[in-house]
C-alpha positions as CSV (number, residue, x, y, z in Angstrom):
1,X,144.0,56.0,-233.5
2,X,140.5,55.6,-231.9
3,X,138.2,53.6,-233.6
4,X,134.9,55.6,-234.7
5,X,131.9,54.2,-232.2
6,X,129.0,52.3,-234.1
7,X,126.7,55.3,-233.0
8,X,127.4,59.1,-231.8
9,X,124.7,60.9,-230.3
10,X,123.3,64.0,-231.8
11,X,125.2,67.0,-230.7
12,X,123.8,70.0,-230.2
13,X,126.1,72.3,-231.7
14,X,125.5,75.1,-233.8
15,X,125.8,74.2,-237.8
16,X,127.9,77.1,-238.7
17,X,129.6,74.9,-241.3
18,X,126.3,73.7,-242.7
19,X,127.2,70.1,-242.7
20,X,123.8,68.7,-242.1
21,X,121.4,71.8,-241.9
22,X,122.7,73.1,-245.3
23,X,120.6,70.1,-246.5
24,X,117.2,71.0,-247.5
25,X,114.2,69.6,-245.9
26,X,112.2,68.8,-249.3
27,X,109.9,65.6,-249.6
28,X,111.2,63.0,-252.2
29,X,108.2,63.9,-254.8
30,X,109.6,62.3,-258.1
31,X,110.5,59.4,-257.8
32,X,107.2,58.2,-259.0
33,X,108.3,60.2,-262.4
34,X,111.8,58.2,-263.3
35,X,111.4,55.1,-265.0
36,X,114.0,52.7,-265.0
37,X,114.3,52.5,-268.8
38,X,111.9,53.1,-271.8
39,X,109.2,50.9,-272.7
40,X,106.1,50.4,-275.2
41,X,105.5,53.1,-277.5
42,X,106.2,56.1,-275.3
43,X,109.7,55.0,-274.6
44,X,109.8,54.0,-278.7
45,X,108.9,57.9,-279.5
46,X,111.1,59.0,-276.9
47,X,114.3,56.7,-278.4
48,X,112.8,58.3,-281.8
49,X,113.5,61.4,-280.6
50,X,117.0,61.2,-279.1
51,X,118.3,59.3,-282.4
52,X,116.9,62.3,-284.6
53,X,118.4,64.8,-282.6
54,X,121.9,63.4,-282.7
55,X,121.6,63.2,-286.3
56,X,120.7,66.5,-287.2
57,X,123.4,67.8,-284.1
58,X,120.6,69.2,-282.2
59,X,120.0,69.2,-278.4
60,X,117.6,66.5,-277.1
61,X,115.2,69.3,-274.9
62,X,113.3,66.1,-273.4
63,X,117.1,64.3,-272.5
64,X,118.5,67.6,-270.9
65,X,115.3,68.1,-268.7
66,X,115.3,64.5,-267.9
67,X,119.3,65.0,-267.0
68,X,118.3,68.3,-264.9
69,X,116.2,66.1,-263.0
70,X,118.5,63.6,-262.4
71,X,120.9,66.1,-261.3
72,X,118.7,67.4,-259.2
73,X,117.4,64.3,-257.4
74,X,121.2,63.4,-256.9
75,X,121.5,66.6,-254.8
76,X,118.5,65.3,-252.8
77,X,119.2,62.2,-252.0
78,X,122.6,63.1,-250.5
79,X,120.9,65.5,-248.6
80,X,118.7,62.8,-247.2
81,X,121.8,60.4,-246.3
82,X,123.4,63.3,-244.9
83,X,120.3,63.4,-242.7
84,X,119.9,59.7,-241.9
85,X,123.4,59.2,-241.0
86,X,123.4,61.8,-238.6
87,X,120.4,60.9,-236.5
88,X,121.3,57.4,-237.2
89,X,125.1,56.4,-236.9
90,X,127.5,55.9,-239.9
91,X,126.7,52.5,-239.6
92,X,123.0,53.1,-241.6
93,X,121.9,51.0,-244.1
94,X,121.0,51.8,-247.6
95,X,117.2,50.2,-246.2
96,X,117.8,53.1,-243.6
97,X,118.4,56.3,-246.2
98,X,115.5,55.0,-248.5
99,X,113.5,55.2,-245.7
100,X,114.3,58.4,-244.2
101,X,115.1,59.7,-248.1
102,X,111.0,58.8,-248.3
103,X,112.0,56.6,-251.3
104,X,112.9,52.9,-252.2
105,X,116.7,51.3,-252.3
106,X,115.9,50.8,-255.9
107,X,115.4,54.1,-256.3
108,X,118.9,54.7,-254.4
109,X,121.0,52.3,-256.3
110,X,119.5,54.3,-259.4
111,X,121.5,57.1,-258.5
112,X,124.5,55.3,-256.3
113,X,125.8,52.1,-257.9
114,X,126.6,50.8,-254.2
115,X,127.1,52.4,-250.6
116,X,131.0,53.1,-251.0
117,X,129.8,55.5,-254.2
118,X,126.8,57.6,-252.0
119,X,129.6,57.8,-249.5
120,X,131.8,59.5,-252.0
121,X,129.0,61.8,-252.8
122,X,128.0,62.5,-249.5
123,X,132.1,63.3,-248.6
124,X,132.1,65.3,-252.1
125,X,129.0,67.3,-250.6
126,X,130.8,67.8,-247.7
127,X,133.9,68.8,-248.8
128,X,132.4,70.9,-251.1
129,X,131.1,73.3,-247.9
130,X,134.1,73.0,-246.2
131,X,136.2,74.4,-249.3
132,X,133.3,77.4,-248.9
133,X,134.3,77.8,-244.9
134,X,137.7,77.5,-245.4
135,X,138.3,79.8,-248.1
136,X,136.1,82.4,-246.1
137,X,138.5,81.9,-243.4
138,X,141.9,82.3,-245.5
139,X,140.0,85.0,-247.1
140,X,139.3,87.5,-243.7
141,X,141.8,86.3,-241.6
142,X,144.1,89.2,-241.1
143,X,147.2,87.2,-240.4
144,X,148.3,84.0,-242.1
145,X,148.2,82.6,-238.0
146,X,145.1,83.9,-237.9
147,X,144.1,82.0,-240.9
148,X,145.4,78.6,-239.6
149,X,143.6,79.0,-236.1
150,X,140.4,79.4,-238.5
151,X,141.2,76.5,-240.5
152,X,141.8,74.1,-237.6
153,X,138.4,76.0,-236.4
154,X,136.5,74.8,-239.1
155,X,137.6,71.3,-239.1
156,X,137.2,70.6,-235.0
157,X,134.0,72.2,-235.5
158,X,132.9,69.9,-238.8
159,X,133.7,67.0,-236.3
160,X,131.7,68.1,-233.3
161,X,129.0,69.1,-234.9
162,X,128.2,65.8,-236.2
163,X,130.6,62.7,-235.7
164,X,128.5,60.5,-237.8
165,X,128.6,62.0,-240.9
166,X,132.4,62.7,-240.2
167,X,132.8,59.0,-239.7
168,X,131.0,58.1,-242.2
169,X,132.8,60.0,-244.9
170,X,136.3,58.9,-243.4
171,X,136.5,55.6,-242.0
172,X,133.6,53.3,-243.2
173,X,134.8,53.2,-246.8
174,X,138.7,53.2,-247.1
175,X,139.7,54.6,-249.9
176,X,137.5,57.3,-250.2
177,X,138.9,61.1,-251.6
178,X,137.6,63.0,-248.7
179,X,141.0,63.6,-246.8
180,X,142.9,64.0,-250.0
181,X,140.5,66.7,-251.0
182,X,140.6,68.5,-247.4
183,X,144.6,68.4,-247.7
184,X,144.0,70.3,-251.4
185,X,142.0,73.1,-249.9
186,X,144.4,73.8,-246.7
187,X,147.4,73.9,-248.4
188,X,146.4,76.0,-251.8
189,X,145.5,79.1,-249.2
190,X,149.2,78.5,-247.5
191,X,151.1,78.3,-250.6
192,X,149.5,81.5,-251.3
193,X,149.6,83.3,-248.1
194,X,153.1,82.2,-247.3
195,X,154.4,82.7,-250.5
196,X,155.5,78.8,-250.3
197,X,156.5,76.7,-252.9
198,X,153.9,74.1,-253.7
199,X,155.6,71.0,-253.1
200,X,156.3,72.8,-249.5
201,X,152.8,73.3,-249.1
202,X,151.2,70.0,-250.2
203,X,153.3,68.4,-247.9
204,X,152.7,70.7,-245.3
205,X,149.0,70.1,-246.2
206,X,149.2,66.7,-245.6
207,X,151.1,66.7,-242.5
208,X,148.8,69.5,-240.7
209,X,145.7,67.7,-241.8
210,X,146.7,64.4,-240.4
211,X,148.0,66.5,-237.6
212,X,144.4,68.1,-236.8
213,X,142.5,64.9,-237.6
214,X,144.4,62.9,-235.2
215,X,144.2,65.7,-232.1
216,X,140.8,65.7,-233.0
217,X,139.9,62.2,-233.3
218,X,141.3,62.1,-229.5
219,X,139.5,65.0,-228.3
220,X,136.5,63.4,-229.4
221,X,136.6,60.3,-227.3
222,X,138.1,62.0,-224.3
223,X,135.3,65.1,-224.4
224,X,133.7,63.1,-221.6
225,X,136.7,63.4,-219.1
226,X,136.3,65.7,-216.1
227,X,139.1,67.7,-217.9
228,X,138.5,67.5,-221.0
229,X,139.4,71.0,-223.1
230,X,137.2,72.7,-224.7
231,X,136.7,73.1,-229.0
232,X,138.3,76.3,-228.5
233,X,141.5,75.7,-226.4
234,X,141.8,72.1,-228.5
235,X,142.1,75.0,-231.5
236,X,144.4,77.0,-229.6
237,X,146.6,74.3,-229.0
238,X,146.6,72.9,-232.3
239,X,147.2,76.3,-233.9
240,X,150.4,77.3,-231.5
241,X,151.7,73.4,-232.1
242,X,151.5,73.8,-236.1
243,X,152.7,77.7,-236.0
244,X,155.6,76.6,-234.3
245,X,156.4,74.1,-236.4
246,X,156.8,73.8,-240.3
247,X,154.7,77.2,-240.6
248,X,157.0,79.3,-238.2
249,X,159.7,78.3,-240.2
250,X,158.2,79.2,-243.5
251,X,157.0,82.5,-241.9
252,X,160.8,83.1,-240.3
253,X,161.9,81.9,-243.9
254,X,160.1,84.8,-246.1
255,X,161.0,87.7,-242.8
256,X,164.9,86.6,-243.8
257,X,167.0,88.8,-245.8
């Protein structure tokens, strides 16, 4: 296994999977408007408030718009590490995001107790649009092979597009759910489309996605050879190896009588 490099220049490859561009482009405007806790008499009335409401069973209106916000924030701030780690390198510092995010680390650590947890969000975000692409894919493929060469599609191209934030949700905090999550969504479409049991198709999920992350791990850091293949026939290859494998068993399984 190649080690991920300390900085991957910005490819210029079309974001069809949305993993950075999805992010929107909106200034960090509020931070001015979330106080750390509640002080003087303000935060007394506000306390007042919150402590009547539970009481009686009523919603808080002023709690649920300040959790809305929150929320909402969240969502922007891991669009902004998204950003920063793409330009910059997995390797950014929280100083970094805050920066780029337009805000403080204070602000930051608000949201994300520590780096390892806005890493978890930012692979969450992440998976999140992949579970969107690869469903899609599943969904209009008109063969299940033609559903596996889109699948192994969307992950080459998640890696291309930008290495960083791939690195950064996979190797830079061990531990992290991202891959777990990505075997989830590629073997639920399988057990379906194959008619496989699920224990056969988790593994097979595991094993394909470790398969695919591997090949393209290497493709990555041999894309510079005067031979290298291209996304495409790296797909093509992947797909026939796979097919041929535990899948064209499955699919030579279900044709039995």
């Amino acid at each position: 296994m190649h080690s991920p490099p300390s900085h991957c220049p910005r490819p210029e490859v079309p974001d069809t999977v949305g993993l950075v561009s999805h992010a929107t482009e909106e200034a960090a405007t509020a931070d001015a408007t979330e106080p750390a806790t509640s002080t003087g008499a303000a935060g007394a009335g506000e306390r007042v408030d919150r402590a009547v409401a539970a009481v009686h069973g009523a919603p808080d209106g002023r709690s649920t718009r300040w959790d809305d916000h929150r929320a909402a924030r969240r969502v922007e701030l891991v669009h902004a590490a998204r950003r920063a780690v793409h330009k910059v390198g997995p390797e950014v510092s929280m100083d970094e995001i805050a920066t780029r995010a337009g805000t403080s680390k204070s602000i930051v650590y608000r949201y994300f107790v520590d780096k390892p947890g806005l890493q978890q969000a930012v692979g969450e975000a992440v998976v999140a649009q992949m579970r969107e692409a690869l469903t899609s894919a599943a969904r209009t493929a008109s063969t299940p092979r033609d559903a596996l060469r889109s699948m192994v599609a969307v992950y080459l191209e998640m890696i291309e597009h930008s290495p960083n934030v791939y690195y950064f949700v996979t190797r830079t905090a061990p531990g992290l759910p991202f891959l777990d999550s990505v075997i989830e969504i590629v073997a639920l479409p399988f057990a379906q489309e194959m008619d496989a049991d699920p224990v056969d198709a988790a593994a097979w999920g595991a094993g394909a996605v470790g398969f695919i992350r591997g090949t393209g791990e290497w493709w990555m850091s041999a894309r510079d050879a005067p031979d290298a293949l291209s996304r495409d026939e790296v797909t093509d290859r992947v797909t026939a190896w796979l097919w041929g494998g535990p899948v064209g068993v499955l699919a030579r399984g279900r044709r039995a009588p």
